[in-house]
mmCIF file of the N, C-alpha and C atoms, coordinates in Angstrom:
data_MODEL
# 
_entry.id   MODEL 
# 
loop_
_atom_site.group_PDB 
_atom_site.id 
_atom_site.type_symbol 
_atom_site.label_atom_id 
_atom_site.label_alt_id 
_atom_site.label_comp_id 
_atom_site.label_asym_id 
_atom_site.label_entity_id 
_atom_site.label_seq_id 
_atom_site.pdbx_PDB_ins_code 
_atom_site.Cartn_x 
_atom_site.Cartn_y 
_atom_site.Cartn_z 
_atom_site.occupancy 
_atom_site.B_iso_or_equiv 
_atom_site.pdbx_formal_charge 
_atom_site.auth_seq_id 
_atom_site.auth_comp_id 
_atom_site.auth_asym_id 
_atom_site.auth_atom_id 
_atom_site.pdbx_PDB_model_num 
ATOM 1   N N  . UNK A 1 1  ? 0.814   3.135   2.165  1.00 0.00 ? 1  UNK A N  1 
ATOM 2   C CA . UNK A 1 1  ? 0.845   2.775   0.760  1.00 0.00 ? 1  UNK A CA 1 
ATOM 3   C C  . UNK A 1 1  ? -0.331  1.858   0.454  1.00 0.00 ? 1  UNK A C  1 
ATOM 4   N N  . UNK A 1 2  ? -1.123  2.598   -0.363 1.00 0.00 ? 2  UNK A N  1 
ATOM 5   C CA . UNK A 1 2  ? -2.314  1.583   -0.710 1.00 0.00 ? 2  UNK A CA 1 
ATOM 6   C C  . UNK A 1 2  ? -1.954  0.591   -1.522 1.00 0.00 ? 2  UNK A C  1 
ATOM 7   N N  . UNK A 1 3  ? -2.782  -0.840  -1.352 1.00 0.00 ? 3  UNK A N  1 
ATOM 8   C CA . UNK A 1 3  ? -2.065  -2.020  -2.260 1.00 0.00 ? 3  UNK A CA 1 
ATOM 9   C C  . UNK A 1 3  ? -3.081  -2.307  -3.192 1.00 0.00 ? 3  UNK A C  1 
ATOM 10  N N  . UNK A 1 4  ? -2.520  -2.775  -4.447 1.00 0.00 ? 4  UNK A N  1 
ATOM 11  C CA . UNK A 1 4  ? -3.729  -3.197  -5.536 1.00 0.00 ? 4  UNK A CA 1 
ATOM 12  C C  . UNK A 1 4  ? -3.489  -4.613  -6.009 1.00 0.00 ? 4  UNK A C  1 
ATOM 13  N N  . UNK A 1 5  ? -5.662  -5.079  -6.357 1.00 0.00 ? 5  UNK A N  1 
ATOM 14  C CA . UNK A 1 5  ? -5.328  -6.546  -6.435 1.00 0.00 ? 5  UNK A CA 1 
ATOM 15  C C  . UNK A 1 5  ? -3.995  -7.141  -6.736 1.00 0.00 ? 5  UNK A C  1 
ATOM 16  N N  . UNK A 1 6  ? -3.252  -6.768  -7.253 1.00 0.00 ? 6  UNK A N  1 
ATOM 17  C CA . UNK A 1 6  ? -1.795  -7.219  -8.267 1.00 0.00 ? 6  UNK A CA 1 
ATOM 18  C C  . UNK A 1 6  ? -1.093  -7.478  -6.913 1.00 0.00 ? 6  UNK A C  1 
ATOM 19  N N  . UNK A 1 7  ? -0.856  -7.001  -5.708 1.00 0.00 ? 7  UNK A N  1 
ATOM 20  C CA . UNK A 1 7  ? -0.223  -7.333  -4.812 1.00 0.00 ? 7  UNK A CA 1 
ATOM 21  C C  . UNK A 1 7  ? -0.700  -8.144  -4.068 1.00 0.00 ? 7  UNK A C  1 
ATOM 22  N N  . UNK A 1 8  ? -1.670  -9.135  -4.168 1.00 0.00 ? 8  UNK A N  1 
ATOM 23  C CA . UNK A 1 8  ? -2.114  -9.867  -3.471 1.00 0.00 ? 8  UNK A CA 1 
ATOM 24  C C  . UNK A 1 8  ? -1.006  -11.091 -3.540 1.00 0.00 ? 8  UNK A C  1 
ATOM 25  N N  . UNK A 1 9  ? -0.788  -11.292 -4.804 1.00 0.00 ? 9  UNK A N  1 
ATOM 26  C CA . UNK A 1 9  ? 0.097   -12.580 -5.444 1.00 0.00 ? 9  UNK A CA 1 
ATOM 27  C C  . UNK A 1 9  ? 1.281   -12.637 -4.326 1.00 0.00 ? 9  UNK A C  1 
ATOM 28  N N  . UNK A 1 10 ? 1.823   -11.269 -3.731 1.00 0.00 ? 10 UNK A N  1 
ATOM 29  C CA . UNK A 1 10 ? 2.898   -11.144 -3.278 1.00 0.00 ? 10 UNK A CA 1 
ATOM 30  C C  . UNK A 1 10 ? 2.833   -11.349 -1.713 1.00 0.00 ? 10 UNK A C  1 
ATOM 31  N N  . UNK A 1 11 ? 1.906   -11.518 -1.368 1.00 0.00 ? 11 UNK A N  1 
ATOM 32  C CA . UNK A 1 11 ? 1.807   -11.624 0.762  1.00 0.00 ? 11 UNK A CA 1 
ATOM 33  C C  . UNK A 1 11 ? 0.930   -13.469 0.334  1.00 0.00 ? 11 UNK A C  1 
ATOM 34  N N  . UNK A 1 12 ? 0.158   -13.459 -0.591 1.00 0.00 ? 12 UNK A N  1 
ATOM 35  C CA . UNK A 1 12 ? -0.587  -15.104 -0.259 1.00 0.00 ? 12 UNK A CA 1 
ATOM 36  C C  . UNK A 1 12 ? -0.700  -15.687 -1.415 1.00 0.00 ? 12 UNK A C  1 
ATOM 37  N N  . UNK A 1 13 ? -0.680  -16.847 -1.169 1.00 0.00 ? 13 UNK A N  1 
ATOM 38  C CA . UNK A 1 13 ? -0.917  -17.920 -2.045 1.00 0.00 ? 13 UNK A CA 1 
ATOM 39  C C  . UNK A 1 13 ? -2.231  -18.173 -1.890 1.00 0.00 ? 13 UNK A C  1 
ATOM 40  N N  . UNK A 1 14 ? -3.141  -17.716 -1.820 1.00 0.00 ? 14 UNK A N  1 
ATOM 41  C CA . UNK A 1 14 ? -4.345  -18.589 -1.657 1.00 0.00 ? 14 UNK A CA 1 
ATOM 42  C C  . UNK A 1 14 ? -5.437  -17.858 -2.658 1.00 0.00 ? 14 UNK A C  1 
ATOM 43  N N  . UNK A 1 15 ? -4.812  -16.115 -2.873 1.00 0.00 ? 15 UNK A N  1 
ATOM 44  C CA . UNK A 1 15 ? -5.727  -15.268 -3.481 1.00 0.00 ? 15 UNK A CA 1 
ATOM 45  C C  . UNK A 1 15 ? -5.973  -15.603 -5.424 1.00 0.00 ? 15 UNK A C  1 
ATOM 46  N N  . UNK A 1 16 ? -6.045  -16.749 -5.493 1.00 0.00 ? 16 UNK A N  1 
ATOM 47  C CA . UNK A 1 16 ? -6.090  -16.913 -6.973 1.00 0.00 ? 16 UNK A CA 1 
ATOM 48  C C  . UNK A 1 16 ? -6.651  -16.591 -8.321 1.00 0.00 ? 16 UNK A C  1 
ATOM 49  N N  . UNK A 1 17 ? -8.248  -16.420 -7.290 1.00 0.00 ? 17 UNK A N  1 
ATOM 50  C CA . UNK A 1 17 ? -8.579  -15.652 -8.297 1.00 0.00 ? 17 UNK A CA 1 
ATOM 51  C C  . UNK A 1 17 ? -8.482  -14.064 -8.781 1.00 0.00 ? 17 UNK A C  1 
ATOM 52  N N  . UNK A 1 18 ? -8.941  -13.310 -9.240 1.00 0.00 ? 18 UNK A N  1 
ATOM 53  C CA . UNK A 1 18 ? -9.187  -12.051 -9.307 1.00 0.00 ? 18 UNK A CA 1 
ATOM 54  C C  . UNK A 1 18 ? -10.128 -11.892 -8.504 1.00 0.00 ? 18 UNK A C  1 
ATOM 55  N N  . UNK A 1 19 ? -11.538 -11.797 -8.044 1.00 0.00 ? 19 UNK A N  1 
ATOM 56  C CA . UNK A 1 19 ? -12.006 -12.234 -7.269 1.00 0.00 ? 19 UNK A CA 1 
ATOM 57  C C  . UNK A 1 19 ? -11.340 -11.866 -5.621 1.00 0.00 ? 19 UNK A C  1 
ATOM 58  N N  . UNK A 1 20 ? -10.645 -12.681 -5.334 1.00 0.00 ? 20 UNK A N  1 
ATOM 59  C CA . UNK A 1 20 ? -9.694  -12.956 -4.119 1.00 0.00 ? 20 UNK A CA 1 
ATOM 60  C C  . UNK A 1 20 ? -8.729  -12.146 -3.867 1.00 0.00 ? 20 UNK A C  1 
ATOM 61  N N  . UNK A 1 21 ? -8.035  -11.877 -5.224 1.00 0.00 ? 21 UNK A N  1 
ATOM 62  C CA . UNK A 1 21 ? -7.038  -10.909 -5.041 1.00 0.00 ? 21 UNK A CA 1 
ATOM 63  C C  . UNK A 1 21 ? -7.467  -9.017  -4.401 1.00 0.00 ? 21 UNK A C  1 
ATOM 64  N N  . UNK A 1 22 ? -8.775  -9.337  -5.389 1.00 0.00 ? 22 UNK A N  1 
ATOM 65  C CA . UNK A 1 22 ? -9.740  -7.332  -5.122 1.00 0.00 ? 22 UNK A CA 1 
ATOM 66  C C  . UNK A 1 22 ? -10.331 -7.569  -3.898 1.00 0.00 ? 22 UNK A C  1 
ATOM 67  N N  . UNK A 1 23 ? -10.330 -8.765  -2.867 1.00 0.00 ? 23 UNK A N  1 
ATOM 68  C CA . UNK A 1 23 ? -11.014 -8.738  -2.022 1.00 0.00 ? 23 UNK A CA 1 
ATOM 69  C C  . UNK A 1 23 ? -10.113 -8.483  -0.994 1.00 0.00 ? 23 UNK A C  1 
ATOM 70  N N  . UNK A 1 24 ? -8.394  -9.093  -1.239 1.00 0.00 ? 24 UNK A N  1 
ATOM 71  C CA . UNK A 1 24 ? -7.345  -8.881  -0.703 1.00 0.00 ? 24 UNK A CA 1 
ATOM 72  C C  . UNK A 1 24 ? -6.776  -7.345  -0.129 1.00 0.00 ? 24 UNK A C  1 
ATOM 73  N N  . UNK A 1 25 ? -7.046  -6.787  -1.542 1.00 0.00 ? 25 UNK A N  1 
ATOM 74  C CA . UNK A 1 25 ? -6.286  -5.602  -1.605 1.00 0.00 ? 25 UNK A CA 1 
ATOM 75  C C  . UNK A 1 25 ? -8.029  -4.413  -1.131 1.00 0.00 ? 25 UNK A C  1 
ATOM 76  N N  . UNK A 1 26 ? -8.911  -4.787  -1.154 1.00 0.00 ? 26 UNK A N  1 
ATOM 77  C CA . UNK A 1 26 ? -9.778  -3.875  -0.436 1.00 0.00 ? 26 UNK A CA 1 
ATOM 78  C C  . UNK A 1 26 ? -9.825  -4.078  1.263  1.00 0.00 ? 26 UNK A C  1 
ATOM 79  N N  . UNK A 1 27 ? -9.896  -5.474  1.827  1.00 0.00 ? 27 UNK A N  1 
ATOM 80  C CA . UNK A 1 27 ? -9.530  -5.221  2.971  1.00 0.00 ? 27 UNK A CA 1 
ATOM 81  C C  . UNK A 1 27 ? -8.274  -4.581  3.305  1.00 0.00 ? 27 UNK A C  1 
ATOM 82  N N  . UNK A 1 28 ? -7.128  -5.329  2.978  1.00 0.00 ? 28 UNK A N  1 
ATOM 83  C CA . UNK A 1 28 ? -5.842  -4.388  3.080  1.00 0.00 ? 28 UNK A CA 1 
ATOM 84  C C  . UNK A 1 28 ? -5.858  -3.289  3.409  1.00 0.00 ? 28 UNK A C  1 
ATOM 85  N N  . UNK A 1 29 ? -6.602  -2.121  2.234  1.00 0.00 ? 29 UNK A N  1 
ATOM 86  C CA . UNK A 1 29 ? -6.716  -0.946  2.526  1.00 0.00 ? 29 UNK A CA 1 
ATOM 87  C C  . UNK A 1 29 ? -7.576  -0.015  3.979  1.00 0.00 ? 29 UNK A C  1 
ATOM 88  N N  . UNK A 1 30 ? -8.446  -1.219  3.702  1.00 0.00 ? 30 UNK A N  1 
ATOM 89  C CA . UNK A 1 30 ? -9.305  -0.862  4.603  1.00 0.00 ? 30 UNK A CA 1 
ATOM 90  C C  . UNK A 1 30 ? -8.482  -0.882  6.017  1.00 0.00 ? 30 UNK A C  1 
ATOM 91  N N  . UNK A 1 31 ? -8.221  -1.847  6.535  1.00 0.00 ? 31 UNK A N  1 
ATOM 92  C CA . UNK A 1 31 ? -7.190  -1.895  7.658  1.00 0.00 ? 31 UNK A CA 1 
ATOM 93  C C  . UNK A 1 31 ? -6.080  -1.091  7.887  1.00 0.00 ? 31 UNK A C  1 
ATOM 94  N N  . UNK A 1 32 ? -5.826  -0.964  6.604  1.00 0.00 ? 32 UNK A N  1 
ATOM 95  C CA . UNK A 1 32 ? -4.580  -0.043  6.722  1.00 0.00 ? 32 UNK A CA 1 
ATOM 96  C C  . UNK A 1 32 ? -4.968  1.859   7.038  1.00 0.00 ? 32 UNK A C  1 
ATOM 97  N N  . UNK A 1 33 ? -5.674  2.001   6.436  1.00 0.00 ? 33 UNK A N  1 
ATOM 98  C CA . UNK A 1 33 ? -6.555  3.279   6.726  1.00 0.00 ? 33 UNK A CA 1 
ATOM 99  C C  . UNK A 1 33 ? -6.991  3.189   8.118  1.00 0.00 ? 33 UNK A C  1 
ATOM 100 N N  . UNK A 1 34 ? -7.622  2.213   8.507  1.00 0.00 ? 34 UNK A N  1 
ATOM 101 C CA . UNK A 1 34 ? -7.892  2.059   10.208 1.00 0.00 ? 34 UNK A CA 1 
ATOM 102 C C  . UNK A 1 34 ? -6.782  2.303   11.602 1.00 0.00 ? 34 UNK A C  1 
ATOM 103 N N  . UNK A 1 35 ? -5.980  1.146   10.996 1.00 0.00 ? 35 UNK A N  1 
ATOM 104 C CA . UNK A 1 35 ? -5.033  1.051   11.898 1.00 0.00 ? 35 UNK A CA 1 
ATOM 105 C C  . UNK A 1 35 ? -3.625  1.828   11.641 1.00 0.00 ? 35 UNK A C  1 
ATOM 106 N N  . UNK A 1 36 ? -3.021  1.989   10.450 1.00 0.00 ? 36 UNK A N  1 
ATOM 107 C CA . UNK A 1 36 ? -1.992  2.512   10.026 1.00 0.00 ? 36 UNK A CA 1 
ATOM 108 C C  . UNK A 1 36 ? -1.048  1.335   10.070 1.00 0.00 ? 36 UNK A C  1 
ATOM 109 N N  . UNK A 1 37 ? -1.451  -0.055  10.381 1.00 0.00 ? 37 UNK A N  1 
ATOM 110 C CA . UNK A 1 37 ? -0.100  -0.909  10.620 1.00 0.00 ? 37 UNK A CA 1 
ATOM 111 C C  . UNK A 1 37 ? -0.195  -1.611  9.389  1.00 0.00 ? 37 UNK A C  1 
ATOM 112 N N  . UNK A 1 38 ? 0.572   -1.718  8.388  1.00 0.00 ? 38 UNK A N  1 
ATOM 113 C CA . UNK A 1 38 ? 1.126   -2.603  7.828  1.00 0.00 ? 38 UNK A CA 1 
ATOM 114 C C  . UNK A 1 38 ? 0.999   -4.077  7.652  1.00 0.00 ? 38 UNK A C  1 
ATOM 115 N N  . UNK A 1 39 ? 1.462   -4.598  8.928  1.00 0.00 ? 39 UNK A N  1 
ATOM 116 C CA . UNK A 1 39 ? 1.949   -5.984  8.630  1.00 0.00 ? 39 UNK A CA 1 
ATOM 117 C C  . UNK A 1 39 ? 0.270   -6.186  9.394  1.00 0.00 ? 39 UNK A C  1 
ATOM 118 N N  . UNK A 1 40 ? -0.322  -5.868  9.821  1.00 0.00 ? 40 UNK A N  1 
ATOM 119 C CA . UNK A 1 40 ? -1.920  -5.906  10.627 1.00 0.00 ? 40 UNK A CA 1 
ATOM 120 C C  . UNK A 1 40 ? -2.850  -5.952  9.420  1.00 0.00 ? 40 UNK A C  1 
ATOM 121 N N  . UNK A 1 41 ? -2.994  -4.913  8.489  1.00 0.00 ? 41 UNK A N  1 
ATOM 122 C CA . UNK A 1 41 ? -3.274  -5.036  7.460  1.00 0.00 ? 41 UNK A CA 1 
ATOM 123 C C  . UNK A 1 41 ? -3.286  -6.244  6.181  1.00 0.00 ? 41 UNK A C  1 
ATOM 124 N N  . UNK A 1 42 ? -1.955  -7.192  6.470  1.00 0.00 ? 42 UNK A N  1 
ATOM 125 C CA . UNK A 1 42 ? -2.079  -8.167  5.533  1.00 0.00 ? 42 UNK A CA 1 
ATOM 126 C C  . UNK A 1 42 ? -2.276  -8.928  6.027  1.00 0.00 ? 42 UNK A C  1 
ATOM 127 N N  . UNK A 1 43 ? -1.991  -9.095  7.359  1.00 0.00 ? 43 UNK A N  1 
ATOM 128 C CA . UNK A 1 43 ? -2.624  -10.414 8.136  1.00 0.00 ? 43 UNK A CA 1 
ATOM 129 C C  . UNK A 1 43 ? -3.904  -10.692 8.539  1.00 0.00 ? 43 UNK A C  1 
ATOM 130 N N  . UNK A 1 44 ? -4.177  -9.403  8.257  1.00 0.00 ? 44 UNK A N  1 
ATOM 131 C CA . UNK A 1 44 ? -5.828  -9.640  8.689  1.00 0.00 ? 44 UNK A CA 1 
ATOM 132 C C  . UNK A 1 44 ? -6.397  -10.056 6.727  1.00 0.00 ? 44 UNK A C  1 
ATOM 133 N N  . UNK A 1 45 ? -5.825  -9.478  6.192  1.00 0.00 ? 45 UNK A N  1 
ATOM 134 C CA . UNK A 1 45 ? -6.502  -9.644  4.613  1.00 0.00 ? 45 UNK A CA 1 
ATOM 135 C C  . UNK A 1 45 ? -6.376  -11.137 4.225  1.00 0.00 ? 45 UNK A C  1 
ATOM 136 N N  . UNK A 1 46 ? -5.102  -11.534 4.462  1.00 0.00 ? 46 UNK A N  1 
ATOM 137 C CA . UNK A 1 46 ? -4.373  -13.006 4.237  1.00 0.00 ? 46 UNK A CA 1 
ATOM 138 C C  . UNK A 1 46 ? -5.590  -14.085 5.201  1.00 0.00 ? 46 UNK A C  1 
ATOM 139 N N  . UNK A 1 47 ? -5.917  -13.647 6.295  1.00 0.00 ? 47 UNK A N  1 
ATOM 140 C CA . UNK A 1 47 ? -6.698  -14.596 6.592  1.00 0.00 ? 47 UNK A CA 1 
ATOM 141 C C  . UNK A 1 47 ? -7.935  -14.574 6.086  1.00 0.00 ? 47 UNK A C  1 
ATOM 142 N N  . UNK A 1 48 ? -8.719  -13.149 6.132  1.00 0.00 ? 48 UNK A N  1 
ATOM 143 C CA . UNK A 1 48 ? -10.118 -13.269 5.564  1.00 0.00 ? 48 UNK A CA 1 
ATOM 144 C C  . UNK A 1 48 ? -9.805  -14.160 3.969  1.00 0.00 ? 48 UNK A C  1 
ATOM 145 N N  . UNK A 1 49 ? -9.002  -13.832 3.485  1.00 0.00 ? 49 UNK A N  1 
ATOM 146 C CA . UNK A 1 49 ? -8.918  -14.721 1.888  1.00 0.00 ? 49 UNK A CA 1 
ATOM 147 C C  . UNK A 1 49 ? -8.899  -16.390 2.365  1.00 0.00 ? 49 UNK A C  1 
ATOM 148 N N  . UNK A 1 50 ? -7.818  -16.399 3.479  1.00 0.00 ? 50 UNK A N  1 
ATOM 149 C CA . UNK A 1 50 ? -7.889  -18.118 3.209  1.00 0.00 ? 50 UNK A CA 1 
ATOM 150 C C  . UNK A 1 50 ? -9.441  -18.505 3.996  1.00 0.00 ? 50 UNK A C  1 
ATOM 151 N N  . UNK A 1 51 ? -9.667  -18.183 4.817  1.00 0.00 ? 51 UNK A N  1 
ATOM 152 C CA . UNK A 1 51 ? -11.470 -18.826 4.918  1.00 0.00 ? 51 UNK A CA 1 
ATOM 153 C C  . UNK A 1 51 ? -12.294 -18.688 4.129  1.00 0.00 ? 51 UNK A C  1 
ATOM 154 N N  . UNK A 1 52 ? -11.978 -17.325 2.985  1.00 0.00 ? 52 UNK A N  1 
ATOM 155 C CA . UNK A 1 52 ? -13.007 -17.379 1.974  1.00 0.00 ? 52 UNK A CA 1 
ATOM 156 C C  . UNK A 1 52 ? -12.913 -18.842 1.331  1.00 0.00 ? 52 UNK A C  1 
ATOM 157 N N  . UNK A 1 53 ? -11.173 -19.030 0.634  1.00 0.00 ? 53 UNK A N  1 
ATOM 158 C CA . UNK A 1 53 ? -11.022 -20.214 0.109  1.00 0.00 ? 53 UNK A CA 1 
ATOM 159 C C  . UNK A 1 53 ? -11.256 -21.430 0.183  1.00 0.00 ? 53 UNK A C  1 
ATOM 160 N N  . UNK A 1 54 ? -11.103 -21.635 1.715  1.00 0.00 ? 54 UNK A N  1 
ATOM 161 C CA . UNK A 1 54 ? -11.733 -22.634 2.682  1.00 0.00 ? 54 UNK A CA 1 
ATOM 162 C C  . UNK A 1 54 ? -13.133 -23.370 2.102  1.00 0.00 ? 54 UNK A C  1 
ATOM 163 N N  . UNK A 1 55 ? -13.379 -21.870 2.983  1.00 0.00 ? 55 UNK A N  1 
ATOM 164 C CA . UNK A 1 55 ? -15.394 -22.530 2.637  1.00 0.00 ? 55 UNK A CA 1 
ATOM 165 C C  . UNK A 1 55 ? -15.866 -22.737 1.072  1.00 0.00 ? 55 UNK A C  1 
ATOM 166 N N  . UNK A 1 56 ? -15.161 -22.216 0.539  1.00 0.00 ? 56 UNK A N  1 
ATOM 167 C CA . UNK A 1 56 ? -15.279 -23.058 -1.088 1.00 0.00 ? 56 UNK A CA 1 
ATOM 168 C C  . UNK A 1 56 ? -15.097 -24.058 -1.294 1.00 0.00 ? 56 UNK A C  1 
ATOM 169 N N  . UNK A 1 57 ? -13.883 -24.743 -0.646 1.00 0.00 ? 57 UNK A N  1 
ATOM 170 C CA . UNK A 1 57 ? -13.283 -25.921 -0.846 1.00 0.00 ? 57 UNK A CA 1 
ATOM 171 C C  . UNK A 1 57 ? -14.343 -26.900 0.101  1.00 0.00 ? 57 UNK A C  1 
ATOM 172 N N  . UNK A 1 58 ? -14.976 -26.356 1.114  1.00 0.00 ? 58 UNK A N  1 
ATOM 173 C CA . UNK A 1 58 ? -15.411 -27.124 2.186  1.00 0.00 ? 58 UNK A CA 1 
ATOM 174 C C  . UNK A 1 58 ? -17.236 -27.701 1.286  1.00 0.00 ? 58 UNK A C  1 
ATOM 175 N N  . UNK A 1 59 ? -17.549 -26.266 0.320  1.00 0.00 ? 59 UNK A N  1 
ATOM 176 C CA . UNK A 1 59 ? -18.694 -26.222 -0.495 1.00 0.00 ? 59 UNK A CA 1 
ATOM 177 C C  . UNK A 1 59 ? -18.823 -27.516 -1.420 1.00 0.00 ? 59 UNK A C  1 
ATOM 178 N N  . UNK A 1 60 ? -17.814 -27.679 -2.515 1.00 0.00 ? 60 UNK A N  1 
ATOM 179 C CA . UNK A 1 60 ? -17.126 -28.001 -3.138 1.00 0.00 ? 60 UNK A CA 1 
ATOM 180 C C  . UNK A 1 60 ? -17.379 -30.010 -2.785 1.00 0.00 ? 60 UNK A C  1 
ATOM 181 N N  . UNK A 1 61 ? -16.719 -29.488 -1.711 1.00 0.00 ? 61 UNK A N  1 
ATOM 182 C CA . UNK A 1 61 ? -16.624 -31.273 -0.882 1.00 0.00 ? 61 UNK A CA 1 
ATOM 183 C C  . UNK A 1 61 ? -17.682 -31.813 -0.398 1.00 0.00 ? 61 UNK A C  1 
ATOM 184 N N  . UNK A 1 62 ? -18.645 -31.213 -0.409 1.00 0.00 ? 62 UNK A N  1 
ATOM 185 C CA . UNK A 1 62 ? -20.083 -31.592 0.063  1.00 0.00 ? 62 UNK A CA 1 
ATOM 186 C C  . UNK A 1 62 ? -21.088 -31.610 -0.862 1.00 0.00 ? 62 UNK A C  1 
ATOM 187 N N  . UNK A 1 63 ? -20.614 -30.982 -2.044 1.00 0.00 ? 63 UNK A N  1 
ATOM 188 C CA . UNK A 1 63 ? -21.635 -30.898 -3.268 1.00 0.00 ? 63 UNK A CA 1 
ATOM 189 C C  . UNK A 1 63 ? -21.589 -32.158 -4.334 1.00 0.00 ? 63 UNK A C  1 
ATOM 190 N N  . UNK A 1 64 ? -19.899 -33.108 -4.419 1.00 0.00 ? 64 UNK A N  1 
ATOM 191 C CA . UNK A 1 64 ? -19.900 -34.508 -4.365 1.00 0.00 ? 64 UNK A CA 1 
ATOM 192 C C  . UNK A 1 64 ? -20.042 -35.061 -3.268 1.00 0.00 ? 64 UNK A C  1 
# 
């Protein structure tokens, strides 16, 4: 089952923007097409999002 940005809201908290969410739901797919697993698929998406978020926040903190 392919997932769209809109389901990002539903596996993480971190995907806030739109942005985050299409970046969510394109890896997702992508993994999921690879591997066929499911729960591999969001865990791998769920993390690439929170380091994206990360290094924003980390950007962010260094730019004050």
């Amino acid at each position: 089952m392919p997932w769209a940005a809109r389901d990002a809201r539903k596996h993480t908290r971190k995907a806030r923007s739109m942005d985050d969410r299409e970046l969510w739901s394109r890896i997702a797919n992508t993994v999921l097409h690879r591997s066929g697993d499911d729960a591999r698929a969001i865990r791998i998406a769920n993390s690439v999002v929170a380091k994206r978020v990360a290094a924003r926040g980390r950007k962010r903190a260094a730019a004050t």
